[in-house]
N, C-alpha and C positions, 0 to 999 in steps of 0.2 A: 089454520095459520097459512098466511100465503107468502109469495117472495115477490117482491118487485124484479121483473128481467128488463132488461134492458133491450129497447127497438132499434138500437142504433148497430147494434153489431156489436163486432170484436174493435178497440181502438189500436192506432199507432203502438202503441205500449203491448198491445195484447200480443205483438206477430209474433209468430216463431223465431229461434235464433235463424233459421236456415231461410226463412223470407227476410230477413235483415240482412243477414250476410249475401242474398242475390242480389240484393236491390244495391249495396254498397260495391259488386262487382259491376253489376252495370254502369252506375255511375264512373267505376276507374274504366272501365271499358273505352265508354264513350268520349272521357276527359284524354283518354291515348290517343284514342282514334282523329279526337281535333288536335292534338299536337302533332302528333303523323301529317297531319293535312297542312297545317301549317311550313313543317319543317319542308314537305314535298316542293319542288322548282318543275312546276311547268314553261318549257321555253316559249310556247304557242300563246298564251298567256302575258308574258313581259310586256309591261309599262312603260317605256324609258322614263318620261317623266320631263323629258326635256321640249322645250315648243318647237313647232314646224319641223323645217329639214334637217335641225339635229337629231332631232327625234326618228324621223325616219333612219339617219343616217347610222344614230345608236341602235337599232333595232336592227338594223342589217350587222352591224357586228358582232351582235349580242348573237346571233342565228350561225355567223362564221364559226366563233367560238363556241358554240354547243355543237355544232357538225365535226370543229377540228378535233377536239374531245371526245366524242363518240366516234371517228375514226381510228384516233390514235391510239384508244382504250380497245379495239375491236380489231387492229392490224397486228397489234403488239401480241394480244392474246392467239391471234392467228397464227402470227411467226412461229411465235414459242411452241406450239402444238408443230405444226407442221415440223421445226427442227428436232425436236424429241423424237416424234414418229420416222424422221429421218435417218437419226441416228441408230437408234435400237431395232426397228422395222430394216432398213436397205441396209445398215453400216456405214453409212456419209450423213453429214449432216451439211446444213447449207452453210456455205461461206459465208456468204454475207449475212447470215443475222445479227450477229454481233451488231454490227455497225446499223444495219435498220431500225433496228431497237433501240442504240443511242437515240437518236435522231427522232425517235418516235416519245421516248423519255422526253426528251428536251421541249419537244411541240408541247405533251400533253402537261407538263410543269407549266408553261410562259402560257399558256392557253389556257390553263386553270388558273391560274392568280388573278388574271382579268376576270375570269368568268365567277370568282369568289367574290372579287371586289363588287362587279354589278351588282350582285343579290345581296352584299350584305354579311358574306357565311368566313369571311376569314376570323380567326380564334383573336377576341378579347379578353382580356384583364379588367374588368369593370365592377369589381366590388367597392372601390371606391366612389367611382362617377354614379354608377345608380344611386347610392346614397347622398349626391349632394341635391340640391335645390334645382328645379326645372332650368335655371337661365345658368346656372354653374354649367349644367351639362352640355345645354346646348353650346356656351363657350369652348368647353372641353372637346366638346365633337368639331369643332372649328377648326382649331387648333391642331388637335390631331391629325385631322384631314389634309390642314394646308400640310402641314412639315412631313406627313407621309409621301404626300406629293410630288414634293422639292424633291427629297430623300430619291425618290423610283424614278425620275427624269433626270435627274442628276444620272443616278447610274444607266437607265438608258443612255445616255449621250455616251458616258465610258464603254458601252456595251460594243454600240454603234460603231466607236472606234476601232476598236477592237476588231469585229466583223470585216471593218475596210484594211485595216492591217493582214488579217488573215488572205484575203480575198488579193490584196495586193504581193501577198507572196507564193501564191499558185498554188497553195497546198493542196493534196488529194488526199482524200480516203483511198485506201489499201483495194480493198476488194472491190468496191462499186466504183471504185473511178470516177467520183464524183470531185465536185471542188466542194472542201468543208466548208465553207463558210454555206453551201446551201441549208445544213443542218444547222449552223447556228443562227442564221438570221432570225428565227422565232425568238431570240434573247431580248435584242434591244425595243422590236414589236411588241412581246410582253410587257414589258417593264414601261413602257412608253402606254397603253392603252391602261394599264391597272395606276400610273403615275395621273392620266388623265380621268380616269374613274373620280379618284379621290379628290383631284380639283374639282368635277363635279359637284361631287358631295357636298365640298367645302362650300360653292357658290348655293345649293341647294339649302343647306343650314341658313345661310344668312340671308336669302329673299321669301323664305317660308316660315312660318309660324312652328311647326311642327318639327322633332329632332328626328334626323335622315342616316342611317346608317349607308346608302347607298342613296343614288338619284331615283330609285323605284321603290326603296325598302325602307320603312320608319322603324325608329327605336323603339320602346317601348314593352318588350315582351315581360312579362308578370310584374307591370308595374302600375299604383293603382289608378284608377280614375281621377282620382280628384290631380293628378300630377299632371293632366294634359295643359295642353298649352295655354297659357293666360288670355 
């Protein structure tokens, strides 16, 4: 009596639990590792997206504010070390950091809100809008954009005020003998460049086919295919 064996091998069905369960780690592996890649901001890389000398014009800001940020993020961490070592090491700590550290605060706030608005990365609310209809959103993304716009130039302008108010009554900081308003003018510069992001945006939505969360950055993340643009 004889058996028939099979030439094909062992099938899909035959594996081990432990080659299933590898093969199901590499796929989450690899599915991380493209979302990592995704979520990663290369500044060398940036698009603006806008034609000719805006475009250049946006790309040199876009470079200001990843340098101010990578400053501000790396003086401030400095301070703080050098004044601890200050203090417990010699028994003085430095006067002035208090006040550098504002001031480094304040850059790397107004500096980062633009720099979120380019790419795209400021925190939505969107379980609604992903669910309506491709042109509902793209409305919605219009919309939003313009009135966010108004909204951050608007308050630029109050900012601005502000700034000339200060500046027009001679105030100084304490220890650095500076005039304050050098540390606040980053206020209304922020709010003014992340106010003009979002006009982009809005003008981007409406002469492109495709929905913009930014002038470089499209919507769309886990949403299916068949949803792209008509």
């Amino acid at each position: 009596m004889t058996r028939d064996v099979d030439p094909g091998g062992p099938g899909p069905d035959d594996a081990s639990p432990e080659h299933r369960t590898a093969t199901v780690d590499a796929e989450v592996l690899a599915a991380a590792e493209a979302t990592q890649a995704q979520d990663d901001i290369d500044d060398s890389l940036y698009d603006s997206g806008l034609p000719g000398p805006l475009g250049l014009l946006d790309k040199g800001i876009a470079r200001l504010e990843a340098f101010c940020l990578a400053f501000g993020v790396l003086a401030m961490a400095g301070m703080t070390v050098a004044n601890v070592v200050g203090r417990f090491v010699f028994g003085r700590s430095l006067y002035f950091a208090e006040e550098v550290n504002q001031g480094l605060i304040v850059l790397i706030t107004f500096a980062g809100i633009s720099y979120a608005a380019r790419h795209g990365r400021h925190i939505r609310m969107s379980a609604i809008t992903d669910a309506l209809p491709f042109r509902a959103r793209k409305a919605m993304m219009v919309i939003i954009s313009t009135v966010t716009a108004v909204l951050l130039l608007a308050l630029s302008w109050y900012a601005l005020s502000y700034v000339m108010t200060t500046a027009g009554r001679g105030r100084v900081l304490p220890a650095l003998s500076i005039p304050q308003w050098w540390i606040l003018v980053w206020v209304p510069a922020g709010l003014f460049l992340t106010g003009l992001q979002y006009a982009l945006t809005a003008l981007k939505n409406l002469t492109d086919p495709e929905i913009w969360l930014s002038t470089a950055t499209r919507d769309g993340y886990d949403l299916p295919h068949k949803d792209s643009a008509p």
